[in-house]
N, C-alpha and C positions, 0 to 999 in steps of 0.2 A: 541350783544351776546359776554361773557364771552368765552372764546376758553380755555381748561384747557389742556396746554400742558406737557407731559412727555418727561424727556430725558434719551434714555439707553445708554452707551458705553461699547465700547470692541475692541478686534482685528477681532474678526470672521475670523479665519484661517479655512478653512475645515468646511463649514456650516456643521451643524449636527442638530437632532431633541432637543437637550438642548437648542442652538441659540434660534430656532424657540420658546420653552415652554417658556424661558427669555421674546422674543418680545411679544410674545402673551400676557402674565400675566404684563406687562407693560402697552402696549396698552388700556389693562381696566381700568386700573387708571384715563384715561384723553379722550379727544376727538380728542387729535395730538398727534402721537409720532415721535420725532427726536430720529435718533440715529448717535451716534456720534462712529465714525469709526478711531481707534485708528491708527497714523501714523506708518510706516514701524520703520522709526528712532528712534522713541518713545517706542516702545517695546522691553523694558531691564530687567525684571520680568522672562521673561520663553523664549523658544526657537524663536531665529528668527520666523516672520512668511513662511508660503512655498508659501502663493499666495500673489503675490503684494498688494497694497495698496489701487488703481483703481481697481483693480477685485472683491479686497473684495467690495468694495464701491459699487460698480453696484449688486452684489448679495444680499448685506443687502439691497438697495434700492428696489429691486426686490420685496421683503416678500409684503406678503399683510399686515401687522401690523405695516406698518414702511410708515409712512406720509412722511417723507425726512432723507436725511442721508447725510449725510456730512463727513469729512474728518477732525480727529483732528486738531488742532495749533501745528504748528511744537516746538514752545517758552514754551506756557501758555494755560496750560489746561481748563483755567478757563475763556480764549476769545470767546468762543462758546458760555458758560454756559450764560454768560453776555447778549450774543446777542438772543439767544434762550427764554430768561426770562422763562424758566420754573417751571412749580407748585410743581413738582413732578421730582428728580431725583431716578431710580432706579439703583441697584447694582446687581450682580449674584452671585448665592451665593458661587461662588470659585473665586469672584475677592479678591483684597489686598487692600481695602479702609479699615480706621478705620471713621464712621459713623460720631462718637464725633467730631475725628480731622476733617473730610471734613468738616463737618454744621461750625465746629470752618472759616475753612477758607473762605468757600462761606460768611457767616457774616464778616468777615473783608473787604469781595470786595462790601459788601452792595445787596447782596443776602440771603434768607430766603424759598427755596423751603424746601419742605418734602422730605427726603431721605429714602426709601425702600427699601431693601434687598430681593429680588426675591429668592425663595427655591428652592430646587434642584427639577429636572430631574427625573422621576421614573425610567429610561432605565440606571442602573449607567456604562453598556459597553460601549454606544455611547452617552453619555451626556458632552465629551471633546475631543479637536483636538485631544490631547495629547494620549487618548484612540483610536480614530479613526486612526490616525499617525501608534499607535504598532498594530493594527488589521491589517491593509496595512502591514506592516513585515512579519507578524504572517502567513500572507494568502498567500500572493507576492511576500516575499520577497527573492526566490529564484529564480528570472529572468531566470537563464541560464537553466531552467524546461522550455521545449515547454508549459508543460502540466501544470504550478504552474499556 
């Protein structure tokens, strides 16, 4: 049997029901999904993450739509991709890939999966850490309130 695997990545700061709408609509594409869990070090695009590296890793591994989950390459983004031989990479639709350039490079390393761009989130308050991050302020963020 043909095994048709999909690979999603990210940081997955602050699971949120976006993560989850990502994995799920992924998952259908194939019969395995790896997702590949972006390193602490490696996240230089948007705010440091707030939960480590290992925390996130065990709760994306957690989902039920997520076959395995692994832990970036600290080097080379593209040592996974290689090992994983996946059919099918997907994207979220608020990552920073450009589709063209990725296929461009996955083909110079002698890979040829499909690349997909997963749509947004219907819930656009809580469809990003970033959103769930200012919701915690918004709500929280006055500590020195017994009653916040």
């Amino acid at each position: 049997m043909n095994v048709r695997r999909v690979v999603a990545t990210g940081t997955f700061d602050i699971l949120h029901p976006g993560h989850l709408y990502y994995l799920e609509e992924s998952k259908k594409l194939g019969d395995e999904l790896w997702v590949i869990v972006a390193r602490d070090a490696n996240v230089k695009h948007k705010p440091h993450p707030i939960i480590p590296e290992e925390h996130r890793l065990q709760m994306v591994a957690a989902l039920k739509p997520v076959s395995r989950a692994i832990l970036g390459d600290k080097t080379d983004m593209f040592r996974p991709i290689k090992e994983i031989q996946p059919a099918v990479i997907t994207i979220g639709f608020n990552q920073h890939f450009d589709e063209t350039k990725l296929h461009q490079q996955l083909t110079e390393r002698g890979m040829t999966p499909e690349i997909i761009r997963i749509g947004k989130y219907a819930d656009e308050d809580l469809c990003s850490s970033r959103f769930v991050v200012q919701r915690i302020i918004d709500v929280r963020g006055n500590m020195d309130d017994p009653h916040g």
